[in-house]
DRENVEXTI-106536 format. One line per 8 residues: number of its first residue (from 1); their letters; for each residue y, x, z negated of N, C-alpha, C. Coordinates in nm, 2 decimals. Example, Ala and Ser with C-alpha at 12.3 -4.5 7.8 and 13.67 -1.06 7.14 Angstrom:
<nodes>
1 = as = -0.57/1.32/-0.78/-0.45/1.23/-0.78/-0.33/1.32/-0.78 | -0.22/1.28/-0.71/-0.11/1.37/-0.71/0.00/1.29/-0.79;
</nodes>
This chain:
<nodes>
1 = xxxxxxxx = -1.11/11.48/-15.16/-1.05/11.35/-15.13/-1.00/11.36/-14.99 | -1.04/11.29/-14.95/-0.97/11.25/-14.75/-0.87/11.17/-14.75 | -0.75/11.23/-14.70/-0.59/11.21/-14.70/-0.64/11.12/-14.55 | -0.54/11.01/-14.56/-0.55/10.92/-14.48/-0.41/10.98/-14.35 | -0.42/11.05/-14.22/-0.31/11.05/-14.13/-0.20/10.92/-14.14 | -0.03/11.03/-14.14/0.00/10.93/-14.12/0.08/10.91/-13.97 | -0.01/10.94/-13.88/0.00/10.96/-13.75/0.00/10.82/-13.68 | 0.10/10.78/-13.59/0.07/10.63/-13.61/-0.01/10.64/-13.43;
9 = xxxxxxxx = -0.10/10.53/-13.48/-0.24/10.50/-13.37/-0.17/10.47/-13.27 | -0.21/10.45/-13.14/-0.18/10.43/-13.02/-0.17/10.29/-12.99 | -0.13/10.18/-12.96/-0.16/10.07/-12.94/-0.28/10.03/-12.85 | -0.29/10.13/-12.74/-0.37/10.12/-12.62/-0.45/10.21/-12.67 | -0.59/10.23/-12.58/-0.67/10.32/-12.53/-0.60/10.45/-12.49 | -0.61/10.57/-12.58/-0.56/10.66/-12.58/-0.65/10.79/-12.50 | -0.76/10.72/-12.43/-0.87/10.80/-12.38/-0.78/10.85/-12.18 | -0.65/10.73/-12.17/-0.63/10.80/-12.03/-0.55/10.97/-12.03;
17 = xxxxxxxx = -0.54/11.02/-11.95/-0.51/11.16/-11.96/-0.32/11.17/-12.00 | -0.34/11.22/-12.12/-0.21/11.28/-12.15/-0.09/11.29/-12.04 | -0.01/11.23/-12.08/0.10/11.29/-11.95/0.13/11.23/-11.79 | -0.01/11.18/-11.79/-0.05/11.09/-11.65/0.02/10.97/-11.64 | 0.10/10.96/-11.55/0.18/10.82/-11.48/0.06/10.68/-11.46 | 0.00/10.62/-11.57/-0.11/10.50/-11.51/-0.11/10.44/-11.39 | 0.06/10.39/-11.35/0.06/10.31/-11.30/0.06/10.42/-11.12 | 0.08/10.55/-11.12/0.07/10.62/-11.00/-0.11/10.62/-10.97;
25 = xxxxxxxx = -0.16/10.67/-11.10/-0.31/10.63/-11.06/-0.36/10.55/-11.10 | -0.35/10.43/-11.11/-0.39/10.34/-11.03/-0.38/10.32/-10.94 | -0.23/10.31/-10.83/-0.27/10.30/-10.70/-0.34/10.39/-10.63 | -0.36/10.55/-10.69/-0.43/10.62/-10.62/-0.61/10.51/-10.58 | -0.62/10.46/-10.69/-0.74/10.41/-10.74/-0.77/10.28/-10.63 | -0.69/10.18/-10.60/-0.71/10.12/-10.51/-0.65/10.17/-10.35 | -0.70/10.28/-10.36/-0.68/10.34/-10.27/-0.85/10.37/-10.21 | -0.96/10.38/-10.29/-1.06/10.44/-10.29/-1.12/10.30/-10.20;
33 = xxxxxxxx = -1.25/10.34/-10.20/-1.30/10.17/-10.11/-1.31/10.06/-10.22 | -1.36/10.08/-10.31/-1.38/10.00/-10.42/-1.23/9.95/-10.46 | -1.17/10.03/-10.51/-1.02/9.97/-10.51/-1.00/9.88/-10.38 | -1.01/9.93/-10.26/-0.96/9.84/-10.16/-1.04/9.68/-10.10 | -1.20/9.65/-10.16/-1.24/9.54/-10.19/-1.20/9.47/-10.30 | -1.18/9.55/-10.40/-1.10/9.44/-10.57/-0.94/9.42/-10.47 | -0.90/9.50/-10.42/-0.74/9.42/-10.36/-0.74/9.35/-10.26 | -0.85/9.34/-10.18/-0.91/9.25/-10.08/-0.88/9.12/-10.14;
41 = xxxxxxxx = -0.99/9.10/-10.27/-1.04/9.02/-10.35/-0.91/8.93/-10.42 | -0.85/9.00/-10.44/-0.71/8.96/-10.54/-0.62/8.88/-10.45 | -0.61/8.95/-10.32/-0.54/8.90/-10.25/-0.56/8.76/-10.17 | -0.71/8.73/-10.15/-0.70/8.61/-10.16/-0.70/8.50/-10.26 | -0.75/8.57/-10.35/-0.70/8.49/-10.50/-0.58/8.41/-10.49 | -0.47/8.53/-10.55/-0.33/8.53/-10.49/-0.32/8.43/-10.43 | -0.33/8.39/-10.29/-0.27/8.34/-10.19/-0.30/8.18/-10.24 | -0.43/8.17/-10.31/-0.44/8.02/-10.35/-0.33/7.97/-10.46;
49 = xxxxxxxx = -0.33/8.08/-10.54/-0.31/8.03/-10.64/-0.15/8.02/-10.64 | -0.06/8.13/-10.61/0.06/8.13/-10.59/0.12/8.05/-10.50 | 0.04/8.01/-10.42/0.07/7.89/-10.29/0.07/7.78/-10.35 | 0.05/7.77/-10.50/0.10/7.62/-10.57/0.20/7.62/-10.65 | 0.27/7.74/-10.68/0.34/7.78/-10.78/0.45/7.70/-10.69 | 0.59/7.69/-10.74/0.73/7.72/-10.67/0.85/7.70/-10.79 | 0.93/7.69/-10.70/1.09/7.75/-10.77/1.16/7.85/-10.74 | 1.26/7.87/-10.78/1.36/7.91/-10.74/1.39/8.11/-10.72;
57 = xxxxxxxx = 1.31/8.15/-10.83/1.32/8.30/-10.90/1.16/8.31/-10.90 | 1.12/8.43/-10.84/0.99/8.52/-10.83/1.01/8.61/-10.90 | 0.91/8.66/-11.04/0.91/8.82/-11.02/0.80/8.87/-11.07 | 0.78/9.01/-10.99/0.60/9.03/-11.03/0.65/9.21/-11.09 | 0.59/9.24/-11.16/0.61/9.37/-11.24/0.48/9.44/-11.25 | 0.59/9.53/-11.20/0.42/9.63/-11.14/0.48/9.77/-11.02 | 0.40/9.79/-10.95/0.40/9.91/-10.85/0.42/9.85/-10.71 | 0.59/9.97/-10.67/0.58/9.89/-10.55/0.47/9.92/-10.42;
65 = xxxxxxxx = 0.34/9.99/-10.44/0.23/9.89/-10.36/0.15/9.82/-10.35 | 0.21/9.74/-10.48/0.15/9.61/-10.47/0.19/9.52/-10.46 | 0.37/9.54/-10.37/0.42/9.46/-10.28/0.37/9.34/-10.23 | 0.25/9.36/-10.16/0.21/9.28/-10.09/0.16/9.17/-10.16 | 0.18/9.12/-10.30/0.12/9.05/-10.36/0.27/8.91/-10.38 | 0.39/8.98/-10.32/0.45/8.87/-10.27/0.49/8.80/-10.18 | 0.41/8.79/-10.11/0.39/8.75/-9.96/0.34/8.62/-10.02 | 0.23/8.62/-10.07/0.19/8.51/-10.11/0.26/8.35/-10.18;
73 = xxxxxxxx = 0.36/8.43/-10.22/0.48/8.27/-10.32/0.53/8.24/-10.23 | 0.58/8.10/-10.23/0.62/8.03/-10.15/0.80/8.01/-10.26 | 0.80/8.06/-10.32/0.90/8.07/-10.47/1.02/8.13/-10.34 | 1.18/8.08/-10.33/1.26/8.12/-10.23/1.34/8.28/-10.27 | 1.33/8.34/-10.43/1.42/8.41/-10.42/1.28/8.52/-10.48 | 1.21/8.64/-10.40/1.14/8.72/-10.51/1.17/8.85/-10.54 | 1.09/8.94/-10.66/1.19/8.98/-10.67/1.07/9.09/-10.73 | 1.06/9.25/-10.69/0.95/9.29/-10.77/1.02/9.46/-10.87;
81 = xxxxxxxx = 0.99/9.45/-10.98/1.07/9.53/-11.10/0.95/9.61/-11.14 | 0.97/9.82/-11.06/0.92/9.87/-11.05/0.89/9.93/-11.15 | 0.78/9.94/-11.25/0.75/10.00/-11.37/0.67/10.16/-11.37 | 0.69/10.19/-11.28/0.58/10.33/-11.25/0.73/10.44/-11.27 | 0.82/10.40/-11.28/0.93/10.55/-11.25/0.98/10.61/-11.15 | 1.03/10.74/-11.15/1.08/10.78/-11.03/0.97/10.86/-10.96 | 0.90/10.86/-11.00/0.67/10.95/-10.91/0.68/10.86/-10.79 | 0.69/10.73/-10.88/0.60/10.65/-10.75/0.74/10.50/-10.70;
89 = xxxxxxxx = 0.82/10.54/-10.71/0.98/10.45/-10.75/1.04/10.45/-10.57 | 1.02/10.35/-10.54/1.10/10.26/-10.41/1.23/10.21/-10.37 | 1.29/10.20/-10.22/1.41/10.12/-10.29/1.31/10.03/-10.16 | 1.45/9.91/-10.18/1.47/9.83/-10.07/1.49/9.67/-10.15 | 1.51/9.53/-10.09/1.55/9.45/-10.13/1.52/9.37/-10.22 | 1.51/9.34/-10.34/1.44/9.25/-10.43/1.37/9.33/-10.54 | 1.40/9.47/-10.51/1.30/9.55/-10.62/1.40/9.70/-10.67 | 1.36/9.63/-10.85/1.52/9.73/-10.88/1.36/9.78/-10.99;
97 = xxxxxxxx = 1.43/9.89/-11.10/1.32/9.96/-11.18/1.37/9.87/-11.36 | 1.31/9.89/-11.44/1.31/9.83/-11.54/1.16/9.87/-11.67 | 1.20/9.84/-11.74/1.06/9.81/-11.84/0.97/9.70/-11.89 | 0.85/9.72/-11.91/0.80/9.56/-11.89/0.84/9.54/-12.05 | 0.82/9.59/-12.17/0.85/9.52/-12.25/1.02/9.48/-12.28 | 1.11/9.50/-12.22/1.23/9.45/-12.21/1.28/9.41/-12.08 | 1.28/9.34/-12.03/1.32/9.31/-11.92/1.42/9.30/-11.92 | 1.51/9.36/-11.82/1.68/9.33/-11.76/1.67/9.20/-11.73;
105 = xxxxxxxx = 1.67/9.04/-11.78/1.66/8.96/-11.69/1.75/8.88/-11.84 | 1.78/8.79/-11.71/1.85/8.65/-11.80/1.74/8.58/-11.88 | 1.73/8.57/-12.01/1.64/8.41/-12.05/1.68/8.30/-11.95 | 1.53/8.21/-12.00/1.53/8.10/-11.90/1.56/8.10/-11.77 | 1.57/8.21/-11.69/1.57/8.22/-11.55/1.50/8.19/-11.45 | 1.35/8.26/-11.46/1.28/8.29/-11.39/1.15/8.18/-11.43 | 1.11/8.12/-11.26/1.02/8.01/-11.24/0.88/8.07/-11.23 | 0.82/8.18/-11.21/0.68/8.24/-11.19/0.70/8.38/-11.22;
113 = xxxxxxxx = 0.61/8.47/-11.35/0.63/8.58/-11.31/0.47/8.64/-11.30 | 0.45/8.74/-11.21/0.30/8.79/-11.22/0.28/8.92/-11.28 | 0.21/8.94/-11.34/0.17/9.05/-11.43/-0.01/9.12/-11.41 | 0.03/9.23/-11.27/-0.07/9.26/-11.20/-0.18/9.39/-11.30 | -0.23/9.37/-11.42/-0.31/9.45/-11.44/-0.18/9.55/-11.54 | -0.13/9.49/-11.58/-0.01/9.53/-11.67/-0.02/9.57/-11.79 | -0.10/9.43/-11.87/-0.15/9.43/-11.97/-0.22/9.58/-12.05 | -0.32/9.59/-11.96/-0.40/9.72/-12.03/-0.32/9.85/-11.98;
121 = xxxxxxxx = -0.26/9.88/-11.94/-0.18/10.01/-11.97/-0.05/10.03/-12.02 | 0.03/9.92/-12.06/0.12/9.95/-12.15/0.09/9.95/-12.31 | 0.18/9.98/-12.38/0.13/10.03/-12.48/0.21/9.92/-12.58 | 0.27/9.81/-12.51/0.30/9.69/-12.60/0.28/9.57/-12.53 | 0.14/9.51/-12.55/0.11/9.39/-12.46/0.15/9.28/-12.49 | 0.20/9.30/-12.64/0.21/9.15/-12.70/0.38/9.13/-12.65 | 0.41/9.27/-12.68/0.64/9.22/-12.62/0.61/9.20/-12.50 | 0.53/9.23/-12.41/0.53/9.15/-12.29/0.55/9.06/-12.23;
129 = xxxxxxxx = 0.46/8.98/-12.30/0.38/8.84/-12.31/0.53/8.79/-12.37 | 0.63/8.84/-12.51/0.70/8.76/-12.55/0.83/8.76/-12.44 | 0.80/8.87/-12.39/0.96/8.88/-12.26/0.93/8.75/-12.10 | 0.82/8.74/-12.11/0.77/8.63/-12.01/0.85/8.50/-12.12 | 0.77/8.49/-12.20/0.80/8.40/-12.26/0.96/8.37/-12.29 | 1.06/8.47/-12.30/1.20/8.45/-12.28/1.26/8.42/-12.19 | 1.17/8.49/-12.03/1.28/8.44/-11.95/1.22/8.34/-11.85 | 1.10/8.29/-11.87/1.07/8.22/-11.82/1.12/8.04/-11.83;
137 = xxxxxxxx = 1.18/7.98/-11.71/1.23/7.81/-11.74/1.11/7.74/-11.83 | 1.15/7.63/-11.90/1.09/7.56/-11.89/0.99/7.51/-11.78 | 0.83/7.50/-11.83/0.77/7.46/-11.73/0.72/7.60/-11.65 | 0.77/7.67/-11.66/0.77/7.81/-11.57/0.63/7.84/-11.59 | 0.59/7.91/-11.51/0.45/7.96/-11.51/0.43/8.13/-11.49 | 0.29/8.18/-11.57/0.32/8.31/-11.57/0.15/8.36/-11.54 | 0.16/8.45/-11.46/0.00/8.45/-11.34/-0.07/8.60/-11.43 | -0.13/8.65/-11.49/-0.19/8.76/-11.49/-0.34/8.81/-11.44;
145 = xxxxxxxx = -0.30/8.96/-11.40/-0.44/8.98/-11.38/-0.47/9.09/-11.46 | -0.56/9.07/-11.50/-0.71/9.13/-11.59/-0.79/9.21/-11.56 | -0.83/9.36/-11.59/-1.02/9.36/-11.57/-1.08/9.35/-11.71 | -1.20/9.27/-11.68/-1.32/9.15/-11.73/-1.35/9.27/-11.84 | -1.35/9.29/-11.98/-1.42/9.37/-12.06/-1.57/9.30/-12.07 | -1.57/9.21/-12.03/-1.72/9.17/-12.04/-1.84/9.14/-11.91 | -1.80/9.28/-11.84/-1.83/9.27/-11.70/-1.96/9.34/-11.65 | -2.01/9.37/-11.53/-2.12/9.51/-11.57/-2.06/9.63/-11.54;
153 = xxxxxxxx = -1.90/9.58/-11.48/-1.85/9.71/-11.48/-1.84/9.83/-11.59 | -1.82/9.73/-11.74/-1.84/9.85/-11.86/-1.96/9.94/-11.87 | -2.09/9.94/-11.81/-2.13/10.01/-11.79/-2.06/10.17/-11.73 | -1.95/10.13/-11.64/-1.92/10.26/-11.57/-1.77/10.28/-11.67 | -1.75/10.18/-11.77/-1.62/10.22/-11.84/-1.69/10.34/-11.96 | -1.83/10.29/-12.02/-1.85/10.38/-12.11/-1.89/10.52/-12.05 | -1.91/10.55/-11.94/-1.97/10.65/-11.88/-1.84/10.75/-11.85 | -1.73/10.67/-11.76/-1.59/10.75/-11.74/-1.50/10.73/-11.81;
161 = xxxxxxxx = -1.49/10.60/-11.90/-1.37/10.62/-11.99/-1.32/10.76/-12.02 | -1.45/10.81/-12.09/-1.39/10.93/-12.17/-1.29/11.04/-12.12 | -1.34/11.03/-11.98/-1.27/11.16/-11.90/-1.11/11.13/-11.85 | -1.10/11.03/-11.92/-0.88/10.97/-11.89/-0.88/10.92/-11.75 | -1.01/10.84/-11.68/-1.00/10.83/-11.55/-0.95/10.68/-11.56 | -0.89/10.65/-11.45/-0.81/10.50/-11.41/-0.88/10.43/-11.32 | -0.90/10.33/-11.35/-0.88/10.24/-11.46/-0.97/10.25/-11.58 | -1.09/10.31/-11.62/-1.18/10.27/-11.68/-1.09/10.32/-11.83;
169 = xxxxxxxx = -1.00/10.43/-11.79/-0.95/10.46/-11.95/-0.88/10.33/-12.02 | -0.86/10.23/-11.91/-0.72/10.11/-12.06/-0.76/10.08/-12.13 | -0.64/9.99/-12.17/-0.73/9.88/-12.24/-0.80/9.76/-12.20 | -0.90/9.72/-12.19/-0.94/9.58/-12.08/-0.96/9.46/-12.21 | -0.91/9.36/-12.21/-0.87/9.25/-12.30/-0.90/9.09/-12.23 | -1.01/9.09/-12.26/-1.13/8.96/-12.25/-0.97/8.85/-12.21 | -1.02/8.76/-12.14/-0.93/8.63/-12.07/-0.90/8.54/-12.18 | -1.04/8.51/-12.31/-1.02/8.46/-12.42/-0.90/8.51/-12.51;
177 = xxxxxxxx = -0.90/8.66/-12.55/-0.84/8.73/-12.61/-0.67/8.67/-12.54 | -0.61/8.70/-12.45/-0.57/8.69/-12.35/-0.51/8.51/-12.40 | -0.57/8.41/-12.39/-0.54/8.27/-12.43/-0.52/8.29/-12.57 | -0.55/8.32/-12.68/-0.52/8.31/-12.75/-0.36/8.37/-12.78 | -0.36/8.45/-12.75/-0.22/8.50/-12.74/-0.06/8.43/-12.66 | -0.12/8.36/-12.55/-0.02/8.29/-12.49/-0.02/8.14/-12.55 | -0.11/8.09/-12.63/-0.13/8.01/-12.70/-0.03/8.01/-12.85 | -0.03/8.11/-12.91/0.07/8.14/-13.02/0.21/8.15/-12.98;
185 = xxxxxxxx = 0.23/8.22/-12.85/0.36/8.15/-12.80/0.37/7.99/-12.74 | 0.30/7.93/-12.75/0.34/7.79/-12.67/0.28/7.76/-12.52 | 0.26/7.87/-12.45/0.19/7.86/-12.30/0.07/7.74/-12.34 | 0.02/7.69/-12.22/-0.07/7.60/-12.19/-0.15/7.65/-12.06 | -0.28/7.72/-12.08/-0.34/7.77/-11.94/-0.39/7.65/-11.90 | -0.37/7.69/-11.76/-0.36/7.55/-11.66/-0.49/7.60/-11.56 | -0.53/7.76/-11.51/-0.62/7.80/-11.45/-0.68/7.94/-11.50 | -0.82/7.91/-11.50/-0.89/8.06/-11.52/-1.00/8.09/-11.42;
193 = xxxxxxxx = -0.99/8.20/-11.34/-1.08/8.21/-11.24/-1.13/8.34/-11.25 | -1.27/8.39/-11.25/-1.31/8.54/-11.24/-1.36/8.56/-11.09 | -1.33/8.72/-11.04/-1.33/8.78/-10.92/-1.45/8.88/-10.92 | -1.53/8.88/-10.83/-1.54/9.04/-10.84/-1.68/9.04/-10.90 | -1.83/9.09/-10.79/-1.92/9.11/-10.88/-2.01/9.23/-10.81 | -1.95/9.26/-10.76/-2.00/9.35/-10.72/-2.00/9.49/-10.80 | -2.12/9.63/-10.81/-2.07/9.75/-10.90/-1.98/9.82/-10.79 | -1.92/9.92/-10.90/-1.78/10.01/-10.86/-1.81/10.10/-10.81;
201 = xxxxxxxx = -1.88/10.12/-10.66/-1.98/10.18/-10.62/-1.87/10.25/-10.51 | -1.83/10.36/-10.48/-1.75/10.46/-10.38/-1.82/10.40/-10.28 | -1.87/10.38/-10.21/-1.96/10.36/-10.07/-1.93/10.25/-9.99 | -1.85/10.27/-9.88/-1.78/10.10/-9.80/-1.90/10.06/-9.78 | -2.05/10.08/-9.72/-2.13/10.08/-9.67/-2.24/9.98/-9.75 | -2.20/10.02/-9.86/-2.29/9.95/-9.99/-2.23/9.86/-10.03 | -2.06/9.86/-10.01/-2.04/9.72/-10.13/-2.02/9.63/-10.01 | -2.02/9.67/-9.85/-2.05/9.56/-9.75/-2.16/9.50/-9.80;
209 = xxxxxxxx = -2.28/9.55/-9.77/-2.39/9.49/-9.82/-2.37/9.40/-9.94 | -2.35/9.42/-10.03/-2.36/9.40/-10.10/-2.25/9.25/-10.18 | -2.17/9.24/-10.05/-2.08/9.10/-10.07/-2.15/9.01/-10.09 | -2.27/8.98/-10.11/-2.36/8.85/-10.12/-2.35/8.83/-10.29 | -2.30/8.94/-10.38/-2.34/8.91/-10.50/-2.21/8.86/-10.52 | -2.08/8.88/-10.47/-1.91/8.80/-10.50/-1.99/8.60/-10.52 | -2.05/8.57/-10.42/-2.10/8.43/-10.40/-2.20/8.41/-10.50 | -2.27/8.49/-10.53/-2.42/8.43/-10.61/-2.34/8.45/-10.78;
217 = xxxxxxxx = -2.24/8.55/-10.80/-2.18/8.57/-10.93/-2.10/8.45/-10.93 | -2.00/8.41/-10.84/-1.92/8.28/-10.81/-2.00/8.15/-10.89 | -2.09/8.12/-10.87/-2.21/8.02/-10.92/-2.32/8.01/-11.06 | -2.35/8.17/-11.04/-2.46/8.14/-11.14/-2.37/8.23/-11.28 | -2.30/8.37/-11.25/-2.25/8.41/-11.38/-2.10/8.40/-11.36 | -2.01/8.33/-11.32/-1.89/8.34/-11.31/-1.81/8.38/-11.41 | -1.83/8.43/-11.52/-1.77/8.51/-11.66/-1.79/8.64/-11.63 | -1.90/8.66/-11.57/-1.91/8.81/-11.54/-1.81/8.89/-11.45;
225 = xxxxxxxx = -1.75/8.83/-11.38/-1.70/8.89/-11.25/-1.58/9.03/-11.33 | -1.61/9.10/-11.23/-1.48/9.26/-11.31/-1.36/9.22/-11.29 | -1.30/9.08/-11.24/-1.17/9.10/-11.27/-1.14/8.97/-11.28 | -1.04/8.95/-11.35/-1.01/8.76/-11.38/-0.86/8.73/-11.36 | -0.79/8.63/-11.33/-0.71/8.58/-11.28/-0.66/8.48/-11.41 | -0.51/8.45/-11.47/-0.48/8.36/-11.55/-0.37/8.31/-11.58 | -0.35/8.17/-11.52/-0.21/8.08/-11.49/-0.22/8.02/-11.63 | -0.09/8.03/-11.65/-0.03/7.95/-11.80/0.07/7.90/-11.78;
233 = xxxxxxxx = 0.13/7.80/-11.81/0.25/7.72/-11.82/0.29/7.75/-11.94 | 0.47/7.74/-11.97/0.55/7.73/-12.06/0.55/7.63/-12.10 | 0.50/7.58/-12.22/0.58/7.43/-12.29/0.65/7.40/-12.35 | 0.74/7.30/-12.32/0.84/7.28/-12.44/0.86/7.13/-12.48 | 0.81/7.21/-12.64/0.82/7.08/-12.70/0.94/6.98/-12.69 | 0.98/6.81/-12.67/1.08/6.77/-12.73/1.05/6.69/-12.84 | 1.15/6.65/-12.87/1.17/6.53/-13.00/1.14/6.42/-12.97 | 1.15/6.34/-12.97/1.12/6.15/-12.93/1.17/6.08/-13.09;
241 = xxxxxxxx = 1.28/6.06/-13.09/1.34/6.01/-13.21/1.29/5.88/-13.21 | 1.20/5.84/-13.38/1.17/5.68/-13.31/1.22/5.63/-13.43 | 1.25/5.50/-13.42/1.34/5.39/-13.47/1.24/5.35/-13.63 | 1.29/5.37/-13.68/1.19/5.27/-13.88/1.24/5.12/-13.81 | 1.04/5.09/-13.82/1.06/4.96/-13.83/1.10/4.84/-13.97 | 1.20/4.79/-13.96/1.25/4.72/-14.09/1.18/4.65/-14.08 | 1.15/4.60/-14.21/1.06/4.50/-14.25/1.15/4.42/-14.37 | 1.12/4.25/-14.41/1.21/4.22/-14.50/1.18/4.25/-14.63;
249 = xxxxxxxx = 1.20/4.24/-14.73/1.13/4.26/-14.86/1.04/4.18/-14.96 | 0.93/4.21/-14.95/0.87/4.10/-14.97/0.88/4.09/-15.11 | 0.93/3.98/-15.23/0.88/3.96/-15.41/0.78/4.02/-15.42 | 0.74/4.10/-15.50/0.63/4.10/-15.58/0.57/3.98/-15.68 | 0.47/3.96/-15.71/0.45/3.83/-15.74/0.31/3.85/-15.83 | 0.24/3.78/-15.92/0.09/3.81/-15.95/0.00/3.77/-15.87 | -0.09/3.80/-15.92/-0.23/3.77/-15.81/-0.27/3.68/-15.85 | -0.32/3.59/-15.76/-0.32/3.43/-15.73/-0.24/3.34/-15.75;
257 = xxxxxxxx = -0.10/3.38/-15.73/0.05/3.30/-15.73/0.02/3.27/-15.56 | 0.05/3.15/-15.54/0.09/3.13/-15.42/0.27/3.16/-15.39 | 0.32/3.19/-15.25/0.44/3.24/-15.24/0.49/3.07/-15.18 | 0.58/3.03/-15.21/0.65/2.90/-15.18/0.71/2.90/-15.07 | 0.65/2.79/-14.96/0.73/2.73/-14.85/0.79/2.65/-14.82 | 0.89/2.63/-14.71/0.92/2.49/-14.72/0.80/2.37/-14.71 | 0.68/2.37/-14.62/0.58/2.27/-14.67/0.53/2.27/-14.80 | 0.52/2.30/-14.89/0.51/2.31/-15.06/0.57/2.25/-15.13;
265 = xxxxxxxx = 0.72/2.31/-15.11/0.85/2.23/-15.13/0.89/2.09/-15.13 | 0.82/2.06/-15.01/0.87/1.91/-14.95/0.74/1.80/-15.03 | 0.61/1.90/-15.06/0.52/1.80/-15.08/0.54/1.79/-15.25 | 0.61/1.93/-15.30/0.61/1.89/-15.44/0.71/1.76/-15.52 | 0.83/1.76/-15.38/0.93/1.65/-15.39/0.90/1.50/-15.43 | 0.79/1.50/-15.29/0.73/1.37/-15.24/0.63/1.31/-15.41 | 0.56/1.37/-15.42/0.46/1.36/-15.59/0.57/1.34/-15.67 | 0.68/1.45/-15.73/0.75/1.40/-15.79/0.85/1.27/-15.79;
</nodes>
């Protein structure tokens, strides 16, 4: 008989290497040329999309070199909460360290938060999503970025996953997958945009060439693209108390009674 472990499962993709800081390699990763066209890519995403956002409180959770991704908000106060540790751990103004599934932050505070590729390497995606959901205002919006599980990149996920290499080890969680989830908390996605079509090819030389397929994917497979982009709004429901309309009471009466008026009245007088 086969005894069932009672070892409890990983939440995530348990294929990255034991022990390994994700979030330090990853930036190693967009460090490579391929990395440095997907952050090309992102960054002008970014710039569109955050350039409509605003309010009062910024905060993006993540690695501080991906700093540069708040340059983009026009939001007056921002603020970025370093989840990599003390490996890859920064100081300087607006950026303290924390955890993404609890955040140090006030509920209802914060007007935009961005969640850069967060998703697939933590090992609690859903407290995540509910910590946005706490501290974000009413109205507030919350930006994540994604890589595409339904991309031709998985080609090169099934090939290197196995070896614990970053990024192909995460977890990668479809945009649908993704709405449905912010959906059960209340969010309302407002924008979904995919990036990125080119393969994950080491070679500056090749994926120059090869920028003609960003435009022809843009058009003809836009689901395909390796990385996706996804603005949701907070909703909040209110009440609208509405008023019973009174009505007077009408007799019940049998069927084919006529109900008596004063013209009835007057003419039954007149005959009598």
């Amino acid at each position: 008989m086969r005894m069932r472990s009672n070892k409890p499962r990983q939440p995530y993709a348990s294929r990255c290497a034991a022990g390994e800081n994700p979030w330090r390699a990853l930036d190693d990763w967009y460090g490579t040329p391929v990395g440095r066209e997907m952050a090309a890519a992102e960054n002008r995403l970014l710039g569109e999309v955050l350039g409509n956002l605003f309010g009062y409180h910024f905060l993006q959770i993540g690695s501080p070199a991906q700093r540069g991704f708040l340059e983009h908000s026009r939001v007056s106060r921002r603020m970025l909460m370093d989840i990599c540790g003390d490996p890859c751990g920064a100081d300087g103004p607006g950026l303290f360290r924390g955890m993404a599934p609890a955040l140090p932050v006030r509920g209802d505070s914060l007007d935009v938060i961005l969640l850069p590729h967060v998703l697939e390497f933590t090992p609690h995606p859903h407290e995540v999503l509910r910590e946005a959901d706490r501290t974000l205002v009413p109205e507030g919006h919350v930006v994540i970025l994604g890589f595409n599980p339904i991309s031709l990149w998985q080609l090169w996920r099934w090939v290197l996953g196995w070896r614990g290499r970053l990024p192909w080890c995460g977890r990668f969680y479809s945009a649908s997958r993704v709405r449905d989830w912010l959906t059960l908390l209340g969010f309302e996605v407002v924008d979904l945009q995919h990036y990125f079509w080119r393969p994950p090819m080491q070679h500056s030389g090749i994926l120059h060439r090869l920028a003609f397929l960003d435009r022809l994917g843009q058009r003809a497979w836009p689901i395909f693209g390796a990385g996706y982009v996804l603005v949701a709004r907070k909703r909040v429901s209110t009440l609208t108390p509405i008023r019973p309309r009174w009505r007077p009471h009408r007799a019940l009466r049998p069927s084919g009674v006529i109900e008596p008026t004063p013209r009835n009245l007057n003419s039954r007088e007149t005959h009598s």
